[in-house]
Backbone as CSV, one residue per row, in Angstrom:
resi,resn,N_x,N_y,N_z,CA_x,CA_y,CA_z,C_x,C_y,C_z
1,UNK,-1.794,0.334,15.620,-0.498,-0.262,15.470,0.537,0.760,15.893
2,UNK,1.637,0.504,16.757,2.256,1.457,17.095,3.209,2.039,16.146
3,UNK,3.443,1.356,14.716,4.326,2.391,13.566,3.338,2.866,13.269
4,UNK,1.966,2.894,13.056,1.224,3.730,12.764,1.525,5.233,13.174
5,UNK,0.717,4.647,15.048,0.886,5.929,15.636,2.400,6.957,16.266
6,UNK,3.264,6.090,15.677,4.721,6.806,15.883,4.779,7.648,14.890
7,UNK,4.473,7.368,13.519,5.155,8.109,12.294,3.481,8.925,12.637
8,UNK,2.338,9.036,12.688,1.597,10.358,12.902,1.973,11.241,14.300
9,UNK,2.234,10.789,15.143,2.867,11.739,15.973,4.162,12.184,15.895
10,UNK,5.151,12.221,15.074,6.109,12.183,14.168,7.454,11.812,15.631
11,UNK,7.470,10.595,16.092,7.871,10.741,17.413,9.690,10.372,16.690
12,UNK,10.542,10.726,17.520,12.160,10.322,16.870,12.218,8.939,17.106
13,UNK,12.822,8.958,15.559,13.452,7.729,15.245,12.557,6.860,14.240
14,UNK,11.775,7.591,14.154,10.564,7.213,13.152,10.437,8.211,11.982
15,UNK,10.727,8.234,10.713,10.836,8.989,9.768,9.889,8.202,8.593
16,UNK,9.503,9.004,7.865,8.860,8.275,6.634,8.350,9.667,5.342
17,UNK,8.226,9.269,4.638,8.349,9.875,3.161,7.124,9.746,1.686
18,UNK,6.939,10.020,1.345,5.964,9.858,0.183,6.492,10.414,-0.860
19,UNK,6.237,9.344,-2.055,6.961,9.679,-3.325,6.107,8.862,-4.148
20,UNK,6.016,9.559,-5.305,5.307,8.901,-6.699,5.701,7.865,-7.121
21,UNK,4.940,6.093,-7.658,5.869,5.177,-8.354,5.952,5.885,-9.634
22,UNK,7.161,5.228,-9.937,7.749,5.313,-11.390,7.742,4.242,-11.823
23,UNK,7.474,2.715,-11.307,8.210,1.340,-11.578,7.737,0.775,-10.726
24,UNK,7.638,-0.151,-10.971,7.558,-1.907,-10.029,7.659,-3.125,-10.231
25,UNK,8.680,-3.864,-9.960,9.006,-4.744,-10.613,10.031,-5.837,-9.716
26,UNK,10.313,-7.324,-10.009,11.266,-7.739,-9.046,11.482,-7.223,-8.374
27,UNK,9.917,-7.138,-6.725,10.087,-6.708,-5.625,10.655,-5.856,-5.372
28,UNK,10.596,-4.922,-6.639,11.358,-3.750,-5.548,10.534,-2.394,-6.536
29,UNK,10.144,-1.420,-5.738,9.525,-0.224,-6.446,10.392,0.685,-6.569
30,UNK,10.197,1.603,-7.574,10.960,2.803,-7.829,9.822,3.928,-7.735
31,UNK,10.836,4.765,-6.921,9.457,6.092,-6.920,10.492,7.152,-6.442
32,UNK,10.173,8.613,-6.847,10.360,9.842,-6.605,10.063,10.023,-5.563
33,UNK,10.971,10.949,-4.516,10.574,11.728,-3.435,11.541,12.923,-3.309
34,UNK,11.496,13.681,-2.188,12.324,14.936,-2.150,13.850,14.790,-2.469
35,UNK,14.451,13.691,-1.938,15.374,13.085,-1.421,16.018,12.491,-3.295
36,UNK,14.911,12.635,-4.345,15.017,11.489,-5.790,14.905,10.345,-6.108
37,UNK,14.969,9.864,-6.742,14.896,8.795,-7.310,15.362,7.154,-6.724
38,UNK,14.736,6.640,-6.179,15.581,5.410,-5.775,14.363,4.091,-5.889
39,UNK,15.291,2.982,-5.842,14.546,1.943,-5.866,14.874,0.805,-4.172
40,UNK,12.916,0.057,-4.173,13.415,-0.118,-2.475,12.684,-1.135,-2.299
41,UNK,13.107,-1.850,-1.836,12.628,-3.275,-1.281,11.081,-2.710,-0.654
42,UNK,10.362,-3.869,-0.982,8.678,-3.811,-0.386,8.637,-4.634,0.809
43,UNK,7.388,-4.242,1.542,7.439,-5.059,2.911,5.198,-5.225,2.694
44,UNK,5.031,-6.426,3.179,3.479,-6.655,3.335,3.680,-7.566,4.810
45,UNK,1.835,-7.750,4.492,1.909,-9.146,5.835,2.062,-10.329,4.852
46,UNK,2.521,-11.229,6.120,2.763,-12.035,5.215,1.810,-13.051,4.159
47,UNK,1.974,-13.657,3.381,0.808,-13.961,3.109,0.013,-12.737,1.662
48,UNK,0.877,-12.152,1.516,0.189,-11.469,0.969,1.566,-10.465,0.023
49,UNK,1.166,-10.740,-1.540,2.345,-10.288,-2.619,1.322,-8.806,-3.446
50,UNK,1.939,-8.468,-3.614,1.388,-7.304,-4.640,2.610,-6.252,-5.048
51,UNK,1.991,-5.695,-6.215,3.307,-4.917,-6.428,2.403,-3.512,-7.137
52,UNK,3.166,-2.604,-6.760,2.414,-0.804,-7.134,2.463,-0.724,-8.124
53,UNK,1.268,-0.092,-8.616,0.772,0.138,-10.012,1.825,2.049,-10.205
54,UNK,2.183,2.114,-11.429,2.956,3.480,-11.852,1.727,4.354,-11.070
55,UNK,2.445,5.669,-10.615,1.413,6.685,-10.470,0.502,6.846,-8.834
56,UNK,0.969,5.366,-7.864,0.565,5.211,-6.529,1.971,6.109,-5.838
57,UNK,0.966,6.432,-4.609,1.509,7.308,-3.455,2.552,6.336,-2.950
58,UNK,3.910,6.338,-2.997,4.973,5.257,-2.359,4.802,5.752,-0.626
59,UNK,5.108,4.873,0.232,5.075,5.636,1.694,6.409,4.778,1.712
60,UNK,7.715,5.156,2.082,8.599,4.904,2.329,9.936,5.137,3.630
61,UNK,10.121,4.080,4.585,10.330,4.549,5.819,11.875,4.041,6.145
62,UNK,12.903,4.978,6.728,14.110,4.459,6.683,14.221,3.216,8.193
63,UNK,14.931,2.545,7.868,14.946,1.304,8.622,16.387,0.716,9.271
64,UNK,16.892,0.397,9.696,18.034,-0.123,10.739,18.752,-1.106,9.500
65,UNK,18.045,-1.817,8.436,18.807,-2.116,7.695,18.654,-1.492,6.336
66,UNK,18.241,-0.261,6.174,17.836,0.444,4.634,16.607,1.306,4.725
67,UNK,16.534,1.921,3.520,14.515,2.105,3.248,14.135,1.023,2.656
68,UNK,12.954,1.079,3.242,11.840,0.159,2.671,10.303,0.782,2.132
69,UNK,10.019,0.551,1.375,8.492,0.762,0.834,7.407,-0.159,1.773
70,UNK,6.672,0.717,2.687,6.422,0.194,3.962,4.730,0.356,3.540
71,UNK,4.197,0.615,1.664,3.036,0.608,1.314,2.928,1.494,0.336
72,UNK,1.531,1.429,-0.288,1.061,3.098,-0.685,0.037,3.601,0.058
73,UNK,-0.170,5.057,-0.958,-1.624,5.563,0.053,-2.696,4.531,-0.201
74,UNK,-3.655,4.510,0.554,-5.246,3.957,0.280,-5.806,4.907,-1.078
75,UNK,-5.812,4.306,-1.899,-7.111,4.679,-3.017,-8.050,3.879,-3.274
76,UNK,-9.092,4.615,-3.024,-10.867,3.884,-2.824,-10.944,4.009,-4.387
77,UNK,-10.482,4.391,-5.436,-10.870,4.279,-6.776,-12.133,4.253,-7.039
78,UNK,-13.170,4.656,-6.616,-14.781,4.966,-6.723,-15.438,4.121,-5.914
79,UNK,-14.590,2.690,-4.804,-14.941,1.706,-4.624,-15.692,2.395,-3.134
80,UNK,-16.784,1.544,-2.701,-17.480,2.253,-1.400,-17.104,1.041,-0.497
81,UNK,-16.729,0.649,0.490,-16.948,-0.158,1.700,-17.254,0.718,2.909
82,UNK,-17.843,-0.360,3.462,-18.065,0.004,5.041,-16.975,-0.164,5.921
83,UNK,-16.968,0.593,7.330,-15.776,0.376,7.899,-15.889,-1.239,8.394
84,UNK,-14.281,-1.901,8.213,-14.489,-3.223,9.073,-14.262,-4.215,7.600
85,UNK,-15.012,-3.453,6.225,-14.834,-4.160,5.088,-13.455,-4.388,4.438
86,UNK,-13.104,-5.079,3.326,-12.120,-5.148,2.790,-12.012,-5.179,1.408
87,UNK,-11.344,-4.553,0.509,-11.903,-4.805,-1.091,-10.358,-5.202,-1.504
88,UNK,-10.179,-6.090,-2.168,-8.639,-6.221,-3.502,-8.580,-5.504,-4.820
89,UNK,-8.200,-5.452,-5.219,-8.786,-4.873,-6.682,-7.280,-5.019,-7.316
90,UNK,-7.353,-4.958,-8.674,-6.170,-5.176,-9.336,-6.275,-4.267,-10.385
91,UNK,-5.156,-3.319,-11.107,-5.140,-2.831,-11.995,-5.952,-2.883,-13.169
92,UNK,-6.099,-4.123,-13.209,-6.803,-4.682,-14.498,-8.683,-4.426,-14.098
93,UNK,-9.163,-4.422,-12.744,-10.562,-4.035,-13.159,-10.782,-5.382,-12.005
94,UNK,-10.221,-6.341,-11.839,-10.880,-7.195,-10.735,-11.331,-6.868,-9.279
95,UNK,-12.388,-7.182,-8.575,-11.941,-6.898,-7.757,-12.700,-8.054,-6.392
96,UNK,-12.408,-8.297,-5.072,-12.834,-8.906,-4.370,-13.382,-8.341,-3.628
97,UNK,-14.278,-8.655,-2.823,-14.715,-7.945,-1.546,-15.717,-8.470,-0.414
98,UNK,-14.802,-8.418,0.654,-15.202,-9.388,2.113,-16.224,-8.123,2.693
99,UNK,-17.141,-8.463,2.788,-18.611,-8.070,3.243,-18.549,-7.915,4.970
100,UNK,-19.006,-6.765,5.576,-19.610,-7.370,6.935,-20.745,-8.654,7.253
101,UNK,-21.574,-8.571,6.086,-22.908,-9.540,6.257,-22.047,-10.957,6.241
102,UNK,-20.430,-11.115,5.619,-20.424,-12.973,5.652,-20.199,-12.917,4.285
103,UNK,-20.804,-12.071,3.431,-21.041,-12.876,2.080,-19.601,-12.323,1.261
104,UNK,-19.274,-13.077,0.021,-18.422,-12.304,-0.548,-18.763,-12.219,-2.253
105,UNK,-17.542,-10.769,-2.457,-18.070,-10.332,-3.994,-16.929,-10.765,-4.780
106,UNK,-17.131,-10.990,-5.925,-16.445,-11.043,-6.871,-16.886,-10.628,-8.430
107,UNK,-15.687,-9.450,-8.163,-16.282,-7.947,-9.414,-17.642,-7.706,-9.523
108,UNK,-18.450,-7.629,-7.989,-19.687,-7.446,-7.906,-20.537,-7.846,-7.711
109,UNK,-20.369,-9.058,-7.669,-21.318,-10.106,-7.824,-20.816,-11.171,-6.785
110,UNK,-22.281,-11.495,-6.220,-22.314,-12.396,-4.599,-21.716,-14.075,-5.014
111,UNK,-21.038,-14.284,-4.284,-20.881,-15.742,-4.725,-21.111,-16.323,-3.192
């Protein structure tokens, strides 16, 4: 994806940040970074809602209309997939997971 590879080749005009959540709540996260304390509108695909658990890596990128919380880091939380796989998981201990073989899991178990 080319914001990917802009913000790792750190090319101008592309800036981005990492900061601890503190909060999450009515779409908008709060998290620490060098810069302090602020709270910032979230961005996903569409199709798809979630909100950061306290204590996730914020990745936060300034934008033409604001910052935005543009994700967190990836934490595998002990979870193993293969590349190509996909897992959900929720704070609470659930979790999903789209298989290469076709099949899918739910909290472990093939359905």
């Amino acid at each position: 994806m080319w914001l990917g590879r802009s913000m790792i080749k750190g090319e101008t005009g592309v800036a981005a940040v990492a900061g601890g959540v503190r909060a999450s709540a009515d779409r908008r996260v709060t998290a620490s970074a060098e810069s302090g304390k602020s709270q910032y509108a979230t961005v996903a695909p569409p199709g798809i809602v979630s909100c950061a658990s306290k204590g996730e890596d914020a990745v936060v990128m300034q934008t033409s209309s604001g910052p935005l919380c543009i994700g967190v880091r990836t934490s595998y939380h002990g979870y193993y997939i293969e590349p190509g796989e996909i897992i959900l998981y929720s704070a609470g201990g659930a979790t999903l997971r789209l298989a290469n073989d076709g099949k899918v899991y739910i909290n472990n178990r093939e359905v």
